[in-house]
C-alpha positions as CSV (number, residue, x, y, z in Angstrom):
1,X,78.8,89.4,92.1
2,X,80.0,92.0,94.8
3,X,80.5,95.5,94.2
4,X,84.0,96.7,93.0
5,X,85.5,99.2,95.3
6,X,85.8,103.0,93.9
7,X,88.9,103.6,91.9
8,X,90.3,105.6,94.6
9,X,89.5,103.5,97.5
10,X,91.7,100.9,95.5
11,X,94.7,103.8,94.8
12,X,94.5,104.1,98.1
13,X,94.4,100.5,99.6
14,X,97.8,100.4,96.9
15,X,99.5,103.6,98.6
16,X,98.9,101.6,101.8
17,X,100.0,98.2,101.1
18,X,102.9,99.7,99.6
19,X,104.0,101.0,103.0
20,X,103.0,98.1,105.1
21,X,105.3,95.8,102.7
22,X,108.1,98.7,103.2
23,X,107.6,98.9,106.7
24,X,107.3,95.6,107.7
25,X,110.9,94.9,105.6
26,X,112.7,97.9,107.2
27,X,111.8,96.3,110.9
28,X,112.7,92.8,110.0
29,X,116.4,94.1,108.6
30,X,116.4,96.2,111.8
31,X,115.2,93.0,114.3
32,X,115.9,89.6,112.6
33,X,114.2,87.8,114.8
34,X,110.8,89.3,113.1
35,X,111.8,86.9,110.4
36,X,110.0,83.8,111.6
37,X,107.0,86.0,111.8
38,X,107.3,87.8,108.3
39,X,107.3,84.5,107.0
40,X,103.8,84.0,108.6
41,X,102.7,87.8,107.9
42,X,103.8,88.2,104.5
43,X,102.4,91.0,103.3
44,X,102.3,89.8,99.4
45,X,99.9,86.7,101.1
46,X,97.7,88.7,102.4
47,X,97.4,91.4,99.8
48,X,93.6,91.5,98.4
49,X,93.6,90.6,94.8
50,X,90.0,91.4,93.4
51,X,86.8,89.4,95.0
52,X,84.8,89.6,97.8
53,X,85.8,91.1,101.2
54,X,87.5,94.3,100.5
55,X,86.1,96.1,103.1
56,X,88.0,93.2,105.0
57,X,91.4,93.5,104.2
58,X,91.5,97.1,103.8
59,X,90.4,97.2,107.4
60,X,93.1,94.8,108.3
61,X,95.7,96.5,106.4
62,X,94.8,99.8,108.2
63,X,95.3,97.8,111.8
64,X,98.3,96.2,110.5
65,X,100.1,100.0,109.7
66,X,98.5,101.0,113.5
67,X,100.9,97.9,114.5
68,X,103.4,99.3,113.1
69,X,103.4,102.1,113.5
70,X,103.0,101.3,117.5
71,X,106.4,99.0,117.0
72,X,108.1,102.2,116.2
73,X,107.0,104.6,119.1
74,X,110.4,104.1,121.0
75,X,112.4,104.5,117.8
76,X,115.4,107.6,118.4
77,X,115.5,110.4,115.9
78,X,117.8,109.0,113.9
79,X,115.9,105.9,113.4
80,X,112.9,108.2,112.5
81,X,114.9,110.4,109.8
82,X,116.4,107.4,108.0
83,X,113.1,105.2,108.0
84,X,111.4,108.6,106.6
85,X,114.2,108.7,104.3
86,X,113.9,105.7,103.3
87,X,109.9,105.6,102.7
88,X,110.3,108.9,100.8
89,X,112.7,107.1,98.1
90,X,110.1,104.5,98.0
91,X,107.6,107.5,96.9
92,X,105.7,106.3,99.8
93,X,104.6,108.6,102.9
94,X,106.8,109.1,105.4
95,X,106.8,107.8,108.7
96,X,106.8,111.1,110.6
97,X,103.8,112.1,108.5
98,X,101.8,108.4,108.5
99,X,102.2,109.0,112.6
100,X,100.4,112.1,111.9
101,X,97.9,111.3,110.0
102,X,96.7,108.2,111.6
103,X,97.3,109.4,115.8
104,X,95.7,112.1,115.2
105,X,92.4,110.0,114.8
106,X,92.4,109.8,118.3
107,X,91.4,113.5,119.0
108,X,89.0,113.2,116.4
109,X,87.1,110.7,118.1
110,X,87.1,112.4,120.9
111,X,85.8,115.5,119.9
112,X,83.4,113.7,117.9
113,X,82.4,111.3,121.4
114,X,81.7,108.1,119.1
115,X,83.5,105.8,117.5
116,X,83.1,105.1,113.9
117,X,84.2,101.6,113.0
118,X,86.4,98.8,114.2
119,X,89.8,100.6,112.5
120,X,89.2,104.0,115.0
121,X,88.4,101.3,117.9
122,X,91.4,99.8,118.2
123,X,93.5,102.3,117.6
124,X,92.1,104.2,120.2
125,X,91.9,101.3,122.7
126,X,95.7,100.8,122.1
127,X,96.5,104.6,122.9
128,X,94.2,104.5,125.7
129,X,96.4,100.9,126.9
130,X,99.7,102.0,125.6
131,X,99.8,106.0,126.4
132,X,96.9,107.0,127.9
133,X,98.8,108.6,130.7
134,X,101.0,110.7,128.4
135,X,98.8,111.9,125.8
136,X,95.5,112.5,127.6
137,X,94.2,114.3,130.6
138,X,91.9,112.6,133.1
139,X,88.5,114.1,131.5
140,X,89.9,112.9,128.2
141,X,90.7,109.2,129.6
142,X,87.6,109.0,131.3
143,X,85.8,110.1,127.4
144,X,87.8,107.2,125.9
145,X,86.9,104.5,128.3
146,X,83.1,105.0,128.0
147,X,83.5,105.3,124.0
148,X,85.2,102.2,124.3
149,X,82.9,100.6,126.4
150,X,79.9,101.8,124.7
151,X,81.2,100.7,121.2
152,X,81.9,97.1,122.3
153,X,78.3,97.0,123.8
């Protein structure tokens, strides 16, 4: 029988499904059209309910919130403020501080020069796609696109 995850690995993989669910419903009132794809994403479907592959959907709920998160990147300030506020009556992390935390991986890696594990890959490779140009410096892109490169070899 596999190994349960640590107590806190599991309050945290709550505290993150809790804002992917909230999230996800916040852009789908925003943008019905996301409806027809909620139905096929629903986060309650996917939600990992004891057994093996944790490891699995933790990761894929961490790429899902980097989805997201990248969905809300041309949101105005006043989009941002009520989404925070919203999220914050939830008693969830706010978006402002979720962006934080999780784009600031990318000067991590950097510094670092290797990339851990799939989660860090892809979220760097969809900076590096997305912004590269705006949020690093030549010697910075040219960093990312050999840890990229030597991570998928």
């Amino acid at each position: 029988m596999p190994k349960s995850p640590p107590p806190e690995r599991l309050a945290e993989y709550d505290r993150l499904h809790k804002f992917f669910s909230e999230m996800w419903l916040y852009l789908i009132e925003q943008n019905p059209s996301l409806a027809e794809s909620a139905r096929l994403h629903d986060p309650r479907v996917v939600k990992w309910a004891g057994g093996p592959r944790f490891s699995e959907f933790f990761s894929g709920l961490r790429q899902g919130i980097s989805d997201l998160l990248e969905m809300t990147k041309d949101f105005n300030k006043n989009e941002v403020s009520a989404l925070d506020s919203r999220l914050k009556e939830a008693g969830l992390a706010s978006l402002t501080e979720m962006r934080s935390k999780i784009w600031k991986t990318i000067p991590k890696i950097l510094r670092r020069q290797r990339i851990r594990n799939d989660d860090e890959y892809y979220l760097l490779k969809e900076k590096v796609i997305d912004l590269g140009d705006t949020i690093l410096d030549d010697k910075a892109r040219r960093l990312a696109d050999h840890l990229l490169q030597e991570y998928e070899n």
